[in-house]
C-alpha positions in Angstrom: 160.3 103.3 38.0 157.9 103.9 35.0 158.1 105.9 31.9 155.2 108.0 31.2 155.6 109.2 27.6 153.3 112.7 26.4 153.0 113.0 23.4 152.2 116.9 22.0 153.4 119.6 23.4 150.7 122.5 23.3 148.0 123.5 25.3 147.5 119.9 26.7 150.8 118.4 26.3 153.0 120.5 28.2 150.8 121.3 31.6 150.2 117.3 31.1 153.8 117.1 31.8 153.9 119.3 34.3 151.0 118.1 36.4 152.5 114.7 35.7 156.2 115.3 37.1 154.3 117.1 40.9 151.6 114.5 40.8 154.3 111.3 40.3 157.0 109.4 42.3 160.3 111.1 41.8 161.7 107.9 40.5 158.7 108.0 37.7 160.6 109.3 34.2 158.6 111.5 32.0 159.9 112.5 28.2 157.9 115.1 26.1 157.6 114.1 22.1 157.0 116.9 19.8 157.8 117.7 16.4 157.7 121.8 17.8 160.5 122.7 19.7 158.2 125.7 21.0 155.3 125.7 22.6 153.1 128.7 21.8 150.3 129.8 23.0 147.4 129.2 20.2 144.4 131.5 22.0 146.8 134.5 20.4 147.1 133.5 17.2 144.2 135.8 15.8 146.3 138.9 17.6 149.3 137.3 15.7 147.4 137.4 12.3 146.9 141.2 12.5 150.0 141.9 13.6 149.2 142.5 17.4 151.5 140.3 18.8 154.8 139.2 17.5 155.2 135.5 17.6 158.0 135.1 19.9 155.7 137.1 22.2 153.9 133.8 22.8 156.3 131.1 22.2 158.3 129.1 25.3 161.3 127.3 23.8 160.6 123.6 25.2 163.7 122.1 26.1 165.3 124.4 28.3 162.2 124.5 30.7 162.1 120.8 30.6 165.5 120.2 31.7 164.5 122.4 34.9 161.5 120.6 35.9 163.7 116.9 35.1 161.2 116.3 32.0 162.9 114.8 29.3 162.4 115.7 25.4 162.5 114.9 22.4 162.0 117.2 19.3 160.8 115.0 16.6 157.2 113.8 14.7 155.5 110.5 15.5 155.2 108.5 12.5 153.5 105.5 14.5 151.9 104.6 17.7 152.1 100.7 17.9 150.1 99.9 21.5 150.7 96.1 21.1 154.3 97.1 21.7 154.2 99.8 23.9 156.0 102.3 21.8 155.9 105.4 19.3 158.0 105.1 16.4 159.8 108.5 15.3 160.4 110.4 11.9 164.2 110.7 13.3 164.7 106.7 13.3 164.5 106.0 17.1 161.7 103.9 18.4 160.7 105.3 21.9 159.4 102.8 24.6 156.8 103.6 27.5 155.2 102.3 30.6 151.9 104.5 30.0 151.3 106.9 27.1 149.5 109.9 27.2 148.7 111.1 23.9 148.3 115.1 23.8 148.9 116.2 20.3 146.2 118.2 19.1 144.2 117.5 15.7 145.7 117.4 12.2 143.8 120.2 10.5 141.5 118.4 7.1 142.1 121.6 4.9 142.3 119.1 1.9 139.0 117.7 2.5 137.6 120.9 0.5 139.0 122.1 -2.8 141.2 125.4 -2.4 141.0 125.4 1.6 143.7 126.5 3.2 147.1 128.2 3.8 148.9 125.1 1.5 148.2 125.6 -1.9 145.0 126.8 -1.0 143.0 130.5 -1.3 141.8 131.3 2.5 144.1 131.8 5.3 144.5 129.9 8.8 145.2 130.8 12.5 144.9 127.0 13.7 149.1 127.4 14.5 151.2 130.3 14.9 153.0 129.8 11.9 149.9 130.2 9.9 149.2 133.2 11.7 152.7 135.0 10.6 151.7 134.2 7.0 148.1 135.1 7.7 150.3 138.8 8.8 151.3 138.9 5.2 148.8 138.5 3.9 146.6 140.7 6.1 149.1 143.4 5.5 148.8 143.2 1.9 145.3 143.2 2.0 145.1 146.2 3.8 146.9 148.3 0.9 143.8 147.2 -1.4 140.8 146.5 0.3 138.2 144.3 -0.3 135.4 142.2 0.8 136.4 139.7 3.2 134.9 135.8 4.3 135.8 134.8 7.7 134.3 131.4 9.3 133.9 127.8 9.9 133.6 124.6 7.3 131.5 122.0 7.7 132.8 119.4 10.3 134.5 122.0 12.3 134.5 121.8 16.1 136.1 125.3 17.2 134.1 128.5 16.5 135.4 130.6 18.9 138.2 131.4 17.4 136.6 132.2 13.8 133.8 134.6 15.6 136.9 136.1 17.3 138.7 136.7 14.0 136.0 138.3 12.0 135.4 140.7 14.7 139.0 141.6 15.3 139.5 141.6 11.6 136.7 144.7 11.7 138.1 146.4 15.1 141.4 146.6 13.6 139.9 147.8 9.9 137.9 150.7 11.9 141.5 151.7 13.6 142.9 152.0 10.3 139.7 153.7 9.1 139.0 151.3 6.4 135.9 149.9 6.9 133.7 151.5 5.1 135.8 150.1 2.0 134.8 146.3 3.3 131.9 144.2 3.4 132.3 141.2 5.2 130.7 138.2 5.8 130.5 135.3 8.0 130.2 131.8 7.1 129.8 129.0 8.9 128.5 125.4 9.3 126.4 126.0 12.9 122.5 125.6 12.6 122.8 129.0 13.7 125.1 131.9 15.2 126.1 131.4 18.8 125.5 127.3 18.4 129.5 127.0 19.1 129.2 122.9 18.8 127.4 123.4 22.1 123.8 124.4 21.2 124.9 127.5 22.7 125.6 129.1 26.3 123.4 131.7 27.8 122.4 134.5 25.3 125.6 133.5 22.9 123.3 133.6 20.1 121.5 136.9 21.2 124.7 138.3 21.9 126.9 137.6 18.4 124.0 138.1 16.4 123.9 141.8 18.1 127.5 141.9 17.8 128.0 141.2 13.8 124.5 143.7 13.0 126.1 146.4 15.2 129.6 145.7 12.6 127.8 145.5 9.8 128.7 141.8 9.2 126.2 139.7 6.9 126.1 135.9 8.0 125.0 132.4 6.2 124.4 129.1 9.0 124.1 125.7 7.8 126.8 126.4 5.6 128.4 123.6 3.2 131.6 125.3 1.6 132.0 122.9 -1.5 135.2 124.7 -3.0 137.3 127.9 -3.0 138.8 129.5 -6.0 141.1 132.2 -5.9 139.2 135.0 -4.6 135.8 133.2 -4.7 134.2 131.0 -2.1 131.4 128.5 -3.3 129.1 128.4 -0.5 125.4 125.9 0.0 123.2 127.1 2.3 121.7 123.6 4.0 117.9 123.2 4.9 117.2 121.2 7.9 115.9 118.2 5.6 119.2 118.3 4.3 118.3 120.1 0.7 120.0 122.5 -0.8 117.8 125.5 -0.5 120.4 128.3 -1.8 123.6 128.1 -3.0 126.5 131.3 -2.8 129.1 132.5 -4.9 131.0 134.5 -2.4 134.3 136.9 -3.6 137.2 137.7 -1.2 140.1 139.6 -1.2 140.9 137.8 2.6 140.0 134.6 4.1 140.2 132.6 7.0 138.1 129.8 7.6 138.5 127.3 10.5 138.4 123.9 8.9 137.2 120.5 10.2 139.8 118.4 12.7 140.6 114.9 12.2 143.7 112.9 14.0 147.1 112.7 13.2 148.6 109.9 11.1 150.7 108.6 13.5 147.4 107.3 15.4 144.5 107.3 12.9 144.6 103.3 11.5 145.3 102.1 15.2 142.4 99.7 15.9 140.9 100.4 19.1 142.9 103.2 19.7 140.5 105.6 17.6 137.7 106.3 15.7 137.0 106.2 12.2 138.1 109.9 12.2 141.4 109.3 13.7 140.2 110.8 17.3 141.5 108.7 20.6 138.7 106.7 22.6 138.4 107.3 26.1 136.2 106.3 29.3 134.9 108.8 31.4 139.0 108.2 33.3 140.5 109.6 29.8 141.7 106.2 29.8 141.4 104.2 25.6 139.1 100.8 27.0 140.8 99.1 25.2 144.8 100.0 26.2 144.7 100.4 29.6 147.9 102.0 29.5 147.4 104.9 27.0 145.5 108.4 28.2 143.9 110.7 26.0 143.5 114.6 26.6 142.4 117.2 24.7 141.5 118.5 21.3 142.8 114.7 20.3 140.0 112.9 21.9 136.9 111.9 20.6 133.8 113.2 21.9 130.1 112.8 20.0 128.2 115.9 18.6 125.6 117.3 20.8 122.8 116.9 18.1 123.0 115.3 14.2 122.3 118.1 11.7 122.6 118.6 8.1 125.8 120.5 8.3 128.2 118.8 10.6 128.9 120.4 13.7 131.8 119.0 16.0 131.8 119.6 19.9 134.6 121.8 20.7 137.4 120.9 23.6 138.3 124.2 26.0 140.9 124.8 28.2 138.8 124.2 31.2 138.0 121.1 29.8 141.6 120.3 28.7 143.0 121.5 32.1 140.0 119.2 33.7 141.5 116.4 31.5 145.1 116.6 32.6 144.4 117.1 36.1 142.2 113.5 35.9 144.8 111.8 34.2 147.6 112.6 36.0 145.8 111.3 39.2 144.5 108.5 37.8 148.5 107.3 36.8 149.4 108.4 40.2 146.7 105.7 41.5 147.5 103.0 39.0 151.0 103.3 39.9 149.9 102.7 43.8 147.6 99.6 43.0 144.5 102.1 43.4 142.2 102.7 41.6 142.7 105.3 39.0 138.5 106.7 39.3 139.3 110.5 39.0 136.7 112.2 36.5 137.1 115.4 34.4 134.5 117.9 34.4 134.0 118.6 30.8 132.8 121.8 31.6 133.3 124.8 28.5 134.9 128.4 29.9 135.7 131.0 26.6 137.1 134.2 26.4 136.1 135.4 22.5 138.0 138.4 22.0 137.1 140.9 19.7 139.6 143.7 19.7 137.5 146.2 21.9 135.4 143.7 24.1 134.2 140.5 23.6 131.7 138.0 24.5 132.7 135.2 27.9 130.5 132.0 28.4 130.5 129.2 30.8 128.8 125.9 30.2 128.7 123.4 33.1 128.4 120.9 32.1 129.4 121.8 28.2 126.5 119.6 26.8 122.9 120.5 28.2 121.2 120.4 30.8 123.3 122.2 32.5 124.1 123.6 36.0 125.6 126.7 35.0 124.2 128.5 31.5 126.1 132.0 31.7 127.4 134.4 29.1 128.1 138.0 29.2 129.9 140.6 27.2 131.6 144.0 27.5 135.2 145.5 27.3 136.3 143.7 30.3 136.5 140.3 27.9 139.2 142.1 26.0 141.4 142.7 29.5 140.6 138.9 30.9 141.7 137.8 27.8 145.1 139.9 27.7 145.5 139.2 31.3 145.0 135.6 31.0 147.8 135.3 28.2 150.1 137.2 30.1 149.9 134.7 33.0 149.5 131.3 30.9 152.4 132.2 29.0 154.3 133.2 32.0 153.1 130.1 34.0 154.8 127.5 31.3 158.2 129.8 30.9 158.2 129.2 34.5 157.3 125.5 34.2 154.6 126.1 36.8 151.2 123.7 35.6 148.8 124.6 38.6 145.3 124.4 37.7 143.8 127.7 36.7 139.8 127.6 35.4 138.3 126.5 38.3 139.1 128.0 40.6 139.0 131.3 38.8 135.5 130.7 37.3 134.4 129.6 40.7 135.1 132.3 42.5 134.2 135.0 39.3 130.5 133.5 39.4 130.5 132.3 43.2 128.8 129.0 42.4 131.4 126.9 45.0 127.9 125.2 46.1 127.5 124.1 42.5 131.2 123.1 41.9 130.3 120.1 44.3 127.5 118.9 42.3 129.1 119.6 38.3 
């Protein structure tokens, strides 16, 4: 018998376990560590922030659907991976032991790396977790009662853009419903060379299509953007040239903001030699397997992967659920195989799938793989974006109150753009 340990329980975590306890021996333990006793489901946070979902809408309570699938869990914060011994220390005392690790837990989010950022003690809002999206409700509500201008984006460093294009549109959808708009002017700011980059040099026409998207809503936007600080109710903003110059600098007031900041990893694994890199991410091979402890997986927003290009604002790659899903499906193989003296060879993709929402429509890509050249270069956007996306909530959630973790994105991408010939070869 082994004990496979997962550590995180969100959108990598919990399928991990799940693939994990169908693709393993019965004898195999697994035990979930998380310091949420929820899972929710973090694509709906922007609905949250308006006040379109409730949370428990999109939350699964963790232990109960464990204790069906014969996952064990644990409901408490790492404080310290320690490889050389083969365990995780615990904020609760215990000190939990493992065969193989597979560390799932997401990105600590680096809001004090600028002055004001952020939901804690900070001026701009955040929908990185659904509990910043309730307060994010509050404040949006407030808002609403005395308009103003608004700043919605992405810092410098950040590495997930979809959700902060996502935001400002629904932000405007939901200000039109409530026949406000006119009373807002809104801007976008955000660290990408330029709008549609997304940390992936864009996909398709994304940079066609958003710029068409924020002109049509009346949306101003500044790229290259280097937010130095954020005072209560302004945002000091410099605009970057390529040479790395300051070429103009902003002094940006808000009644609401949300801006996306960068990602780093969490304590519990960020001064582990050879376990990360100097920001904190988890090493991998091309297995999701850390060269350097054989025994310890990474999946995820937690693993490190390099930018696509340098630039003068920097712009991190950002980890979708294809790819995550891609991820967990490799690495619970490839402990299947080292289990049975094989092997344990099975790739993931890395191929980027988004649903951008924006209230009314929204704009769908798929890069294959997610760094050019690619195979498949495809965006689109219309009102059906806004159904996939509901639709696809209703079933993810539904799939983990279930405890049901079969692979989703391929096969549902596949047969949406009939490339099966092309799946062979990505």
């Amino acid at each position: 018998m082994a004990h496979i340990v997962v550590l995180g329980a969100g959108l990598g975590g919990v399928p991990m376990a799940l693939e994990a306890r169908k693709e393993l021996r019965k004898e195999d333990r697994i035990t979930v560590v998380s310091d949420s006793a929820t899972f929710h489901f973090t694509p709906s946070n922007p609905w949250v922030a308006v006040d379109w979902r409730k949370p428990e809408q999109i939350k699964v309570e963790l232990a109960p659907m464990f204790k069906k699938k014969g996952i064990d869990f644990v409901h408490a914060a790492a404080t310290k991976v320690v490889p050389e011994d083969n365990a995780i220390e615990l904020d609760n005392g215990e000190r939990l032991t493992y065969d193989y690790l597979v560390i799932a837990t997401g990105p600590q989010l680096a809001f004090d790396e600028i002055e004001g950022l952020g939901p804690h003690g900070g001026f701009t809002e955040s929908i990185c977790h659904v509990d910043h999206a309730v307060d994010s409700n509050e404040s949006w509500q407030k808002f609403v009662e005395n308009p103003g201008p608004i700043v919605v984006g992405a810092v410098q460093g950040a590495s997930c853009f979809g959700p902060a294009y996502e935001f400002a549109m629904i932000l405007e959808t939901d200000l039109r419903k409530r026949k406000i708009r006119d009373k807002v002017p809104m801007t976008f700011v955000t660290s990408e060379p330029y709008v549609g980059h997304l940390g992936l040099d864009g996909v398709g026409d994304t940079k066609g299509l958003l710029e068409s998207e924020m002109r049509n809503r009346h949306i101003k936007w500044i790229t290259s953007a280097r937010v130095t600080k954020v005072e209560d109710g302004v945002m000091h903003v410099e605009e970057v040239a390529e040479d790395g110059s300051v070429k103009k600098t902003h002094e940006l007031p808000f009644g609401y903001s949300m801006m996306l900041p960068a990602f780093r990893g969490i304590d519990a694994v960020r001064d582990v030699e050879g376990l990360v890199n100097p920001r904190g991410f988890i090493l991998v091979d091309e297995h999701q397997r850390n060269p350097n402890w054989k025994n310890i997986f990474g999946i995820g927003v937690c693993v490190a992967i390099p930018p696509v290009e340098n630039y003068a604002v920097p712009v991190g790659v950002p980890k979708t659920g294809f790819m995550i899903e891609s991820m967990v499906v490799a690495t619970a193989r490839n402990l299947r195989a080292d289990l049975d003296g094989k092997p344990a060879d099975n790739l993931a993709t890395w191929n980027a799938v988004c649903l951008a929402d924006f209230g009314d429509g929204g704009v769908a890509f798929v890069a294959m793989p997610q760094i050019p050249p690619r195979n498949v270069n495809w965006s689109a956007d219309g009102g059906w974006v806004h159904m996939a996306k509901v639709a696809f909530e209703s079933y993810f959630v539904g799939k983990i109150r279930r405890g049901v973790g079969e692979p989703f994105y391929e096969k549902a991408v596949f047969d949406m753009l009939g490339i099966h010939k092309v799946k062979e070869k990505a």
